[in-house]
C-alpha positions as CSV (number, residue, x, y, z in Angstrom):
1,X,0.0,0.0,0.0
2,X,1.4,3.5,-0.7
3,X,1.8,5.9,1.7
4,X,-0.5,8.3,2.1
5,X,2.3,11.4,1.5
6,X,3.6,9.4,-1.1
7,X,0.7,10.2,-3.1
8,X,0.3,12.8,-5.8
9,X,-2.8,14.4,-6.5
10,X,-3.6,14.4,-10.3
11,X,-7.0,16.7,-9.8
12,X,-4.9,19.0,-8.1
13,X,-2.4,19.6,-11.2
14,X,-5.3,19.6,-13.5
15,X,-7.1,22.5,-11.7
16,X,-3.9,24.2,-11.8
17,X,-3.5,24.0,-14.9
18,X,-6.4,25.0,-15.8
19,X,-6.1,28.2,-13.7
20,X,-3.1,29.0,-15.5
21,X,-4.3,29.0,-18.7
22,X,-7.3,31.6,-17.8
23,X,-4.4,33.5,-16.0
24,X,-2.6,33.7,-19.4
25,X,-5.9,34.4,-21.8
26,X,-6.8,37.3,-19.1
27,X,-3.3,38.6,-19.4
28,X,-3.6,38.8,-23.1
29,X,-5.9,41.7,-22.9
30,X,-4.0,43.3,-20.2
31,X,-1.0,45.7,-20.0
32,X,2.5,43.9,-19.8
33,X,2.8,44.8,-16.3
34,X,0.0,42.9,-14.8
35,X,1.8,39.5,-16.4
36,X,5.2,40.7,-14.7
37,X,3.8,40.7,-11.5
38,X,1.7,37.7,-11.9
39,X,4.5,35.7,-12.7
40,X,6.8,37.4,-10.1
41,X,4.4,36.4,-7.3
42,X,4.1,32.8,-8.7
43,X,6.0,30.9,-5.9
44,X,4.7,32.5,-2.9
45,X,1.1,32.3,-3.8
46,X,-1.2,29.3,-5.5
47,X,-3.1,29.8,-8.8
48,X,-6.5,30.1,-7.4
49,X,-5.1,33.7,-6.2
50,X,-3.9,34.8,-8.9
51,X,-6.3,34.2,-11.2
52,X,-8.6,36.1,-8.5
53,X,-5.7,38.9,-9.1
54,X,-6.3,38.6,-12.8
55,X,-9.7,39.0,-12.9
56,X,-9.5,41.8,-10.4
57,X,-6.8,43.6,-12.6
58,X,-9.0,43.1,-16.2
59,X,-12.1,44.7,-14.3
60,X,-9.7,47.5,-13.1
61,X,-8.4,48.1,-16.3
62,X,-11.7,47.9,-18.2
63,X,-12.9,50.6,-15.8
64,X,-10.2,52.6,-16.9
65,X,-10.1,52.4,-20.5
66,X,-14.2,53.0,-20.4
67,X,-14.8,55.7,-17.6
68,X,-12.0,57.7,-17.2
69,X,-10.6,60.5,-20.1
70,X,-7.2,59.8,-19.1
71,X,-6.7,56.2,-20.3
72,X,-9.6,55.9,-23.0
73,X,-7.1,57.0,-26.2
74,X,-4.8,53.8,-26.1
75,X,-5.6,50.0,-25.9
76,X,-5.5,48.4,-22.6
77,X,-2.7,46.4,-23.2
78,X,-0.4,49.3,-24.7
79,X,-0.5,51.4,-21.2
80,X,3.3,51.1,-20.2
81,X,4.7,52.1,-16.4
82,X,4.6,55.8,-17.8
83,X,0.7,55.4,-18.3
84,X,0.1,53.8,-14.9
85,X,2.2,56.0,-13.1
86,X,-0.7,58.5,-14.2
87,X,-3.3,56.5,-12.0
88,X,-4.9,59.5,-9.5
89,X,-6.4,59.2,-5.9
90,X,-9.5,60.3,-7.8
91,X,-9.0,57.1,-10.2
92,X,-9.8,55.3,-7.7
93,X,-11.8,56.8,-5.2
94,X,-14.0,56.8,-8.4
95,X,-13.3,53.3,-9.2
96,X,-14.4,52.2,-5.9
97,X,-18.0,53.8,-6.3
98,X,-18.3,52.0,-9.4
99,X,-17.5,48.7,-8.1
100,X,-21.0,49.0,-5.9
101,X,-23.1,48.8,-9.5
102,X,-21.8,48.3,-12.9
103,X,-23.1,46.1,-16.0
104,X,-20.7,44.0,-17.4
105,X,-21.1,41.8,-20.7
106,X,-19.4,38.6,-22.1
107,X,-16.4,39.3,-24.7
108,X,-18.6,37.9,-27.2
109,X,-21.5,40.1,-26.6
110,X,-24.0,37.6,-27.2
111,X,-25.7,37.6,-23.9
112,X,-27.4,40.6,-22.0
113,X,-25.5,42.4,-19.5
114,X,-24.8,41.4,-16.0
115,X,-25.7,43.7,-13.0
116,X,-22.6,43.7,-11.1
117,X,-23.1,44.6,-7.2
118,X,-20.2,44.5,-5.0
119,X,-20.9,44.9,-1.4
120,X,-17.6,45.8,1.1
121,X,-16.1,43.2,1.5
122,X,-15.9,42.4,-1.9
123,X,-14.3,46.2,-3.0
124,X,-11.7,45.8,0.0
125,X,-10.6,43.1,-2.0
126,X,-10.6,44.2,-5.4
127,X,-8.9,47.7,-4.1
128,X,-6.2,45.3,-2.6
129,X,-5.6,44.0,-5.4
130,X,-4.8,47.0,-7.1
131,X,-2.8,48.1,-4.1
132,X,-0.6,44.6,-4.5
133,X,0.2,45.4,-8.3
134,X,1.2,48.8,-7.9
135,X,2.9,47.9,-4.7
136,X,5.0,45.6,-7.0
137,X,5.6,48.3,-9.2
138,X,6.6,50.8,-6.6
139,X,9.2,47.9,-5.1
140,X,10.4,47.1,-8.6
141,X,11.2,51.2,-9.5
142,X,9.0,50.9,-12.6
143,X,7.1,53.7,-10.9
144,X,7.9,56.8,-8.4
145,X,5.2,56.8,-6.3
146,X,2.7,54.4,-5.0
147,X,-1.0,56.2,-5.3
148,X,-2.9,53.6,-4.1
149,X,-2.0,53.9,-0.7
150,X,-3.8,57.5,-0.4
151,X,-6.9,55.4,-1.1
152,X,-8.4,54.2,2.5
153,X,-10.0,50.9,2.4
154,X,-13.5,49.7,3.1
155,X,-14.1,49.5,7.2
156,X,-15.7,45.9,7.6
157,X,-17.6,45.0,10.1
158,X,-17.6,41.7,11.4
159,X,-20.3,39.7,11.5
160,X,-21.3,36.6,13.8
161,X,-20.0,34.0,12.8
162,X,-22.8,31.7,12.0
163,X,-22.7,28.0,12.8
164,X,-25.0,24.9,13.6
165,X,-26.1,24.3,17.3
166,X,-25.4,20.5,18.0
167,X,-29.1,19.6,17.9
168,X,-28.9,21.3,14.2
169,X,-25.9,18.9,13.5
170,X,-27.6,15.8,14.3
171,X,-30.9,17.2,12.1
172,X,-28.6,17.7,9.2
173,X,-26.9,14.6,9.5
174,X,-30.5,12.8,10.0
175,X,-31.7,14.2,7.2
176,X,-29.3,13.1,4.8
177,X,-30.0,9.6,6.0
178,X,-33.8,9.3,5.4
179,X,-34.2,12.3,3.6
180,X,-37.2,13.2,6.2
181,X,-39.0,16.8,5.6
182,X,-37.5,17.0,2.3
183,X,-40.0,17.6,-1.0
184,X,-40.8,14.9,-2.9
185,X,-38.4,15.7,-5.7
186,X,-35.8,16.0,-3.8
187,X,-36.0,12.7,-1.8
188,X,-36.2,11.3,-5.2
189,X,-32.7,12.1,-5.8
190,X,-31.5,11.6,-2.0
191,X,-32.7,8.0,-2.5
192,X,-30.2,7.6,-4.9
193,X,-27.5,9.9,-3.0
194,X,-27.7,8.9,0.5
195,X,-24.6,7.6,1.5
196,X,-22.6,10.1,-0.7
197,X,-24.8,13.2,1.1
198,X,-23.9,11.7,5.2
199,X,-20.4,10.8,3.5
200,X,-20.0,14.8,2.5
201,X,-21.2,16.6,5.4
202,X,-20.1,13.9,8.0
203,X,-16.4,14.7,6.7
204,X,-17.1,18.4,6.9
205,X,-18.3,18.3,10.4
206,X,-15.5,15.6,11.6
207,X,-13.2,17.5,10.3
208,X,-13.2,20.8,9.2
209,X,-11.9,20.9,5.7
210,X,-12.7,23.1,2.9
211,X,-14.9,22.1,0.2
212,X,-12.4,22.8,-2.4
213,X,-10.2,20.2,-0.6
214,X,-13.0,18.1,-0.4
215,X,-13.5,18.2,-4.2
216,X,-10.1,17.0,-4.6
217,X,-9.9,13.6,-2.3
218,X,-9.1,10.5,-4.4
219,X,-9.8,7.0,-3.6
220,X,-6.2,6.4,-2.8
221,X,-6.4,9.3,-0.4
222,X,-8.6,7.6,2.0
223,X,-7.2,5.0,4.8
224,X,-9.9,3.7,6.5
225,X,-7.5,1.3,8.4
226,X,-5.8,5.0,10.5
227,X,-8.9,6.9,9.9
228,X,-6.7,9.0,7.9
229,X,-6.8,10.8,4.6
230,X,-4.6,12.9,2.4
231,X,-6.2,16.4,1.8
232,X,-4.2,19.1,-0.7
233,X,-4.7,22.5,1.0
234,X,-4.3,25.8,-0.3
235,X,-0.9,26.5,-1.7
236,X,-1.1,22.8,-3.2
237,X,0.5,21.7,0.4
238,X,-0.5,18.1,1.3
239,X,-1.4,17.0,4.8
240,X,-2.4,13.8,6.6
241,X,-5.5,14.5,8.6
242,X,-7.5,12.0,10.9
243,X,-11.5,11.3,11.2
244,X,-13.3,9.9,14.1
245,X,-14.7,6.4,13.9
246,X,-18.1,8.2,13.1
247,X,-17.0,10.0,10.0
248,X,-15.0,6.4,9.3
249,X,-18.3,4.8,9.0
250,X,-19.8,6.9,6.8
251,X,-16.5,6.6,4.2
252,X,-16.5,3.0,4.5
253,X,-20.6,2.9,4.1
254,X,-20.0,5.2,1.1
255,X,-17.1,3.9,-0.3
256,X,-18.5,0.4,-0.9
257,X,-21.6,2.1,-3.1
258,X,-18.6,4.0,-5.2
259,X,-16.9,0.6,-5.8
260,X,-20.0,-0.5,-7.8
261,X,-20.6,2.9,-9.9
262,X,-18.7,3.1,-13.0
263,X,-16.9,6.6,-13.4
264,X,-16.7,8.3,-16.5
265,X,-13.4,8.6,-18.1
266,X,-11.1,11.0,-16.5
267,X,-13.1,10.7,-13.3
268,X,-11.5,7.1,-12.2
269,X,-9.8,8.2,-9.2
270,X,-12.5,10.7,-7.6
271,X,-14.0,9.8,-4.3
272,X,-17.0,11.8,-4.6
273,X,-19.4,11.2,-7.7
274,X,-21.6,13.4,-9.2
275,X,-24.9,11.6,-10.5
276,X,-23.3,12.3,-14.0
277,X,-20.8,9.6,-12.7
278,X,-17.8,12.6,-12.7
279,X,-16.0,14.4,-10.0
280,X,-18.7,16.1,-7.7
281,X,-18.1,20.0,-8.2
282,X,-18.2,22.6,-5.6
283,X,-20.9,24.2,-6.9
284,X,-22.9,21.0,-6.5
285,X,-21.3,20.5,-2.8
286,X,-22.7,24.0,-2.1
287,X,-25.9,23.2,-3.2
288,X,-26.1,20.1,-1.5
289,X,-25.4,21.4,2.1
290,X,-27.7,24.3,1.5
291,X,-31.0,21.8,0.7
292,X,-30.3,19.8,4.0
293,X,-29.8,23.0,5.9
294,X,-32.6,24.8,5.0
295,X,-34.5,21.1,6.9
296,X,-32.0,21.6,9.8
297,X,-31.7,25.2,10.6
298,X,-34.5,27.1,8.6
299,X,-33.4,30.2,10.6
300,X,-30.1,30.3,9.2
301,X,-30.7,30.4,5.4
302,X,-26.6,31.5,5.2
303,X,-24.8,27.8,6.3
304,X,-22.7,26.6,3.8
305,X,-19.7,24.2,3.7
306,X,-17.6,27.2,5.3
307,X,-19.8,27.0,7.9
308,X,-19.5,23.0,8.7
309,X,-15.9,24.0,8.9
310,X,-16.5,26.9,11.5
311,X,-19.1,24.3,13.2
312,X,-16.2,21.8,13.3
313,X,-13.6,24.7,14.6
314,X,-15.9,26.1,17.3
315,X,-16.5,22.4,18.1
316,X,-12.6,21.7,18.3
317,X,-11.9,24.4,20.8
318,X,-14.6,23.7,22.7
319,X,-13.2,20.6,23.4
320,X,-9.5,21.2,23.6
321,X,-9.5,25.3,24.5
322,X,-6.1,24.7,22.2
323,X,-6.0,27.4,19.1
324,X,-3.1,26.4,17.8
325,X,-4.3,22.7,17.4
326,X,-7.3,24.6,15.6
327,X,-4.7,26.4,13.2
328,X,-3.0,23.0,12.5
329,X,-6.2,21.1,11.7
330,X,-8.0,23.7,10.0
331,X,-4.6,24.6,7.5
332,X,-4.6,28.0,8.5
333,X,-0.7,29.6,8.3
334,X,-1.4,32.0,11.3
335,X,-2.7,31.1,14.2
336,X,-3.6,34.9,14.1
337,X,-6.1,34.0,11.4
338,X,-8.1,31.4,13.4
339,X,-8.0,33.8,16.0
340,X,-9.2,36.3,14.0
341,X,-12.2,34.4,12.5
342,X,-12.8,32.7,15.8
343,X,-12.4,35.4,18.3
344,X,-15.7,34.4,19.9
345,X,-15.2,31.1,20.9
346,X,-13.2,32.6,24.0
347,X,-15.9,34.2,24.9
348,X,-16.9,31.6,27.4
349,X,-13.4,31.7,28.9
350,X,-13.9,35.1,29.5
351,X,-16.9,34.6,31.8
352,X,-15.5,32.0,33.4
353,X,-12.7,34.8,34.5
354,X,-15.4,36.6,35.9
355,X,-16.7,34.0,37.8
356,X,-13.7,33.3,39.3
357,X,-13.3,36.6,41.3
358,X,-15.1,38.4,43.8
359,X,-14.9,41.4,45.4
360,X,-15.0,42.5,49.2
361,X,-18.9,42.3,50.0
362,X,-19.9,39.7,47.8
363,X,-20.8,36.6,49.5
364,X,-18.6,34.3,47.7
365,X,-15.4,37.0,48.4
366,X,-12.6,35.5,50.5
367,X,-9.5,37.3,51.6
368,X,-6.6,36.1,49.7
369,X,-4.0,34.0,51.2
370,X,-6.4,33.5,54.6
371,X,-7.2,29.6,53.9
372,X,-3.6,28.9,53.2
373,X,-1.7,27.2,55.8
374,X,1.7,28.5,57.1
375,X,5.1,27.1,56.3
């Protein structure tokens, strides 16, 4: 039997490679600068962030070339430093009001425009990746000064972060067993995709992975003997992680329906079928947790696999009250991360703090060091 790190991950290089081939077609129509600092930011970061950098960059550009006077007389991918060292705090102060509402149309124009809404969070991003291109400029001396700096960023407030309750665990789990409360048409299906279904979000709540990783497991990746599998995390990093006997059931339960289904080619090695008989996409994962949900928790119409995973991480710390074993688990590179998304789940530490200590006049209050015992 191979090894479990031994393995390489063929879906993996395929997604890659796809990435990298819409990085390339986006960089076509884009100055050369934006291809210079994709490829010079190639080992430190994995392709599914650059090719968000890429698309951020064409929109940016577009924008330019279409709404403002200074960049509309040349083609977007003749602008050299010298015309985006001409980039103004008005450029984008302006570009980030447009990002709130714009229409936006395929390259072929064959389809009606797209409304385009972009709440905070969304132009933080964008706006950072402006600020990371021209930052590379800047560092690089292809330009003097670094506008994009002068530009504040969105303020974003955070918001709870939303999660299942344990009774709300065990509904959604239930559900995807005998499909109970469902509507007809859809317990048609579930039928048919029952084990898969408890498989999916079993894995999610026993262990916290993305559903992008999940996409990516291979038959080969799973070792039901350790309760082990080999996930690929962001970065393409790969990592041993371990189940609990529950989640082990539902794999083994699962795995011996997938043994009798008959992928299509190409699809051989996935773990997770589509009913199409390919490689489940995330799209469909998404879907999938949001119909059991809405059964489970119909007052929190927002859960989705992200939120398994904070399930499983509020669960984890519960447990252990260690963040850094959170950070490990979860693939997070800073443990200031996890602490950042998962500030709350001290919260109950805190009040234990205040339950510990009393002041003079409170019944429970005793004078410090009166109990002890000379020595």
């Amino acid at each position: 039997m191979v090894p479990l790190a031994a393995r390489t991950n063929t879906y993996r290089e395929e997604v890659d490679g796809r990435r990298v081939l819409q990085i390339r077609e986006i960089c076509r129509g884009l100055p050369q600068a934006c291809g210079d600092f994709l490829r010079g930011i190639a080992m430190t970061t994995g392709t599914f962030t650059r090719l968000a950098y890429a698309i951020d960059l064409n929109t940016f550009f577009q924008y330019l070339h279409a709404e403002r006077l200074t960049f509309a007389g040349k083609d977007i991918v003749l602008y050299t430093d010298q015309d985006l060292e001409q980039l103004t705090q008005a450029d984008l102060t302006a570009y980030a009001e447009y990002l709130t509402y714009y229409l936006k149309s395929n390259e072929d124009h064959t389809a009606p425009e797209r409304v385009m809404v972009n709440h905070d969070l969304s132009i933080k991003r964008k706006l950072c990746s402006i600020r990371s291109f021209y930052g590379f400029l800047f560092q690089n001396g292809r330009i003097g000064s670094n506008v994009t700096e002068l530009v504040p960023l969105p303020k974003i407030h955070e918001k709870p972060i939303l999660r299942l309750s344990p009774e709300e665990m065990d509904r959604i789990l239930s559900t995807a067993q005998d499909g109970a409360d469902l509507s007809r048409g859809q317990q048609r299906f579930q039928k048919i995709t029952a084990r898969r279904d408890y498989a999916i979000l079993s894995l999610f709540l026993g262990t916290g992975i993305r559903v992008s990783e999940l996409v990516g497991i291979n038959i080969g990746d799973v070792d039901l003997e350790n309760n082990a599998f080999l996930v690929t995390r962001k970065g393409g990093n790969q990592m041993v992680l371990y189940f609990p006997p529950e989640v082990a059931e539902a794999l083994a339960e699962y795995m011996e329906e997938r043994s009798e289904i008959e992928p299509l080619p190409g699809h051989e090695e996935a773990l997770f079928l589509s009913l199409q008989r390919r490689r489940i996409t995330q799209r469909a994962i998404q879907n999938l947790v949001k119909k059991y949900a809405a059964v489970a928790a119909p007052l929190k119409p927002r859960i989705s696999p992200h939120k398994l995973r904070s399930t499983y991480a509020t669960n984890l710390y519960h447990e252990t009250g260690d963040i850094y074993l959170v950070a490990d688990v979860l693939g997070h590179s800073s443990v200031d991360t996890t602490r950042k998304h998962y500030a709350d789940m001290t919260d109950a530490r805190r009040r234990m703090a205040a339950e510990h200590v009393h002041l003079p006049g409170d019944p429970a209050y005793k004078v410090p060091g009166k109990d002890q015992k000379n020595t």
